[in-house]
PABATOR-33931 format. One record per residue (C-alpha): residue number from 1; y, z, x. Coordinates in steps of 0.1 Angstrom, whole numbers. Each point is the difference from the previous one (the first is absolute). Layout:
N
<guke><num>NUM</num><north>Y</north><up>Z</up><east>X</east></guke>
...
//
This chain:
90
<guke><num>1</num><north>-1513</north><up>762</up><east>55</east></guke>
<guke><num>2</num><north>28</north><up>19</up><east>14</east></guke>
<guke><num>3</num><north>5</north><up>35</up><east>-6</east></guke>
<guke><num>4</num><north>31</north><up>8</up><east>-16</east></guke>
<guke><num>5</num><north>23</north><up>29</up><east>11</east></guke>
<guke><num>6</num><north>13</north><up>29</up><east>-19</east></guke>
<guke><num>7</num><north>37</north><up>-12</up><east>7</east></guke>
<guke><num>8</num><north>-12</north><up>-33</up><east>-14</east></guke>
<guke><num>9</num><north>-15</north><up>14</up><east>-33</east></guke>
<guke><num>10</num><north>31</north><up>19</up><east>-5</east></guke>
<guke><num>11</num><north>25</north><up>-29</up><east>5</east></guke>
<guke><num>12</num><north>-17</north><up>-24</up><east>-21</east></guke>
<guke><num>13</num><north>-2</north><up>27</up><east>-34</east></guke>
<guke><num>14</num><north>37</north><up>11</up><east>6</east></guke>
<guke><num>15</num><north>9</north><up>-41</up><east>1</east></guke>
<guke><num>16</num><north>-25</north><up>-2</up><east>-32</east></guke>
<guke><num>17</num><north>20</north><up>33</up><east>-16</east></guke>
<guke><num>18</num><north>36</north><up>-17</up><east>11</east></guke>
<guke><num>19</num><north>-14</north><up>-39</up><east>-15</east></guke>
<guke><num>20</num><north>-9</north><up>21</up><east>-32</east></guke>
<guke><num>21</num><north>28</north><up>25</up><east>-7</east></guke>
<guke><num>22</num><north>23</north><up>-38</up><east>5</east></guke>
<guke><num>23</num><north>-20</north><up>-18</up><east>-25</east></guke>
<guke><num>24</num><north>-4</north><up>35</up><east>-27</east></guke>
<guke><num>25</num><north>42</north><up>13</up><east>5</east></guke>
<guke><num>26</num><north>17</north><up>-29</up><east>-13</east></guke>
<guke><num>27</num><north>-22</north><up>-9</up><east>-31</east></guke>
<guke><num>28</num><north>5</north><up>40</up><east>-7</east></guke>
<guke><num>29</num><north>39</north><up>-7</up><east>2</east></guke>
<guke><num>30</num><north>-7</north><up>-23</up><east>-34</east></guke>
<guke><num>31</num><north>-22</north><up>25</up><east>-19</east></guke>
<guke><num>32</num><north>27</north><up>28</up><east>5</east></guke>
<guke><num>33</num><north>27</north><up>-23</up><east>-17</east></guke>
<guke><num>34</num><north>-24</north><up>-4</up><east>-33</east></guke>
<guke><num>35</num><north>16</north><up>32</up><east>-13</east></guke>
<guke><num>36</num><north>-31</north><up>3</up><east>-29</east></guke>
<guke><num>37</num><north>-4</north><up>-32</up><east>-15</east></guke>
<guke><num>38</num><north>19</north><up>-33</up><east>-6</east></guke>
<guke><num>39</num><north>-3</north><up>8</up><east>-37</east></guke>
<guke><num>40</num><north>35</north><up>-17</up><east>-17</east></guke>
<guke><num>41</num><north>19</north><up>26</up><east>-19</east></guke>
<guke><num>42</num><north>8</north><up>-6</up><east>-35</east></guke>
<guke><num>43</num><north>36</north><up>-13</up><east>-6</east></guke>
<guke><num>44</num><north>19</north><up>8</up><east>-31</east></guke>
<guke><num>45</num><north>17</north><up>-22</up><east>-22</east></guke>
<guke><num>46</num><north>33</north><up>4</up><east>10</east></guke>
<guke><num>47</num><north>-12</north><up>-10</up><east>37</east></guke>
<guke><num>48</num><north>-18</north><up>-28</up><east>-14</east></guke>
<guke><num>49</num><north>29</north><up>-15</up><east>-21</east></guke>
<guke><num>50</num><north>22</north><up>9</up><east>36</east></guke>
<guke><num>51</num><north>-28</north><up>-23</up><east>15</east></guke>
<guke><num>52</num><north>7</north><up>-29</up><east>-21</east></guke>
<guke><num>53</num><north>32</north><up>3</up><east>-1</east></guke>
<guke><num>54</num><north>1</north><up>0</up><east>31</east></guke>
<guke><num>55</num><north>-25</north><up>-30</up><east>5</east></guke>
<guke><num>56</num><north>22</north><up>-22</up><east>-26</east></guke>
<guke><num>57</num><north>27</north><up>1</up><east>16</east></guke>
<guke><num>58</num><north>-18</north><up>-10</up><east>37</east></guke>
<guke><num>59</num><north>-18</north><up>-30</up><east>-21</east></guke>
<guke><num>60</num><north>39</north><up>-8</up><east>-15</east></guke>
<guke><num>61</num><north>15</north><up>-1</up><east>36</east></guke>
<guke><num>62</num><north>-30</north><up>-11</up><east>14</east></guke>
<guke><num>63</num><north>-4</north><up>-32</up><east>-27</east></guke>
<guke><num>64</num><north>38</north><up>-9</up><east>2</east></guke>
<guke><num>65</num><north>17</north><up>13</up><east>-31</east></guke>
<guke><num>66</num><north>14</north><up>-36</up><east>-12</east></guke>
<guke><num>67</num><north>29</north><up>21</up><east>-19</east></guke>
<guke><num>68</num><north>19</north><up>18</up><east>31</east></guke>
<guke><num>69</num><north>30</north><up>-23</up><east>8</east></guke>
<guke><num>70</num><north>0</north><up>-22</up><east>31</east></guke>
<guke><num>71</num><north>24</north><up>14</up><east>28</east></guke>
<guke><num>72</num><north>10</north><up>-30</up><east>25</east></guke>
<guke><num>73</num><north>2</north><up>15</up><east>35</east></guke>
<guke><num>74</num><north>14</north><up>-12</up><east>28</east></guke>
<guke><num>75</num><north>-16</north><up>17</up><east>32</east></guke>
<guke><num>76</num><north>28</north><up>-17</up><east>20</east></guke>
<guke><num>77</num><north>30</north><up>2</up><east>-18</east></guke>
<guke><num>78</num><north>13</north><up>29</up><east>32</east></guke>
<guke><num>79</num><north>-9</north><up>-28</up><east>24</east></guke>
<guke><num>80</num><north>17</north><up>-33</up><east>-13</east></guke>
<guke><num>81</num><north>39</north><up>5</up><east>1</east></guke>
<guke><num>82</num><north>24</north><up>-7</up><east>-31</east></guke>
<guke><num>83</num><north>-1</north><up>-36</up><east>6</east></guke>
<guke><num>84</num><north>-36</north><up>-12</up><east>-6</east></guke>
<guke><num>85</num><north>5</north><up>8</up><east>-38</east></guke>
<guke><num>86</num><north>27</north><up>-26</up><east>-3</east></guke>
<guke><num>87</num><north>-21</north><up>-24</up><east>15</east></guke>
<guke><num>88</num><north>-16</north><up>-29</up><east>-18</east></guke>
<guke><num>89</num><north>-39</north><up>6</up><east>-3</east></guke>
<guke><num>90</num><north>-21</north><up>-31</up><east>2</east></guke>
//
């Protein structure tokens, strides 16, 4: 069995120190954002009434509110000159 140098010994625990500091640093990184806990605060009421008022009105947007009246839109109308409206649609 081969005799291993000094040089050798030291290379190999600074690569093992170098292979361990990159696997320990950035699952530190993660801790230090914890900030003590991930506890949820308490909301009052008037945050909570905020929260469904707020969540109504995404569900009433989000749903299609059948009552808001229709607004035809005519992406092209800057396009098409003055003539195309007096035409005769098929």
């Amino acid at each position: 069995m081969p005799a291993f140098s000094r040089a050798t010994i030291r290379h190999a625990a600074a690569a093992l120190v170098v292979t361990a500091l990159a696997v320990v640093l950035p699952s530190a990184s993660v801790f230090a954002q914890d900030e003590g806990g991930s506890r949820p605060t308490r909301r009052t009421d008037a945050q909570k009434q905020e929260d469904a008022n707020v969540d109504k009105a995404y569900r009433a947007a989000t749903k299609g509110d059948r009552n808001l009246p229709t607004v035809k839109v005519d992406p092209w109308r800057t396009v098409r000159s003055g003539d195309d409206d007096k035409k005769d649609k098929h």
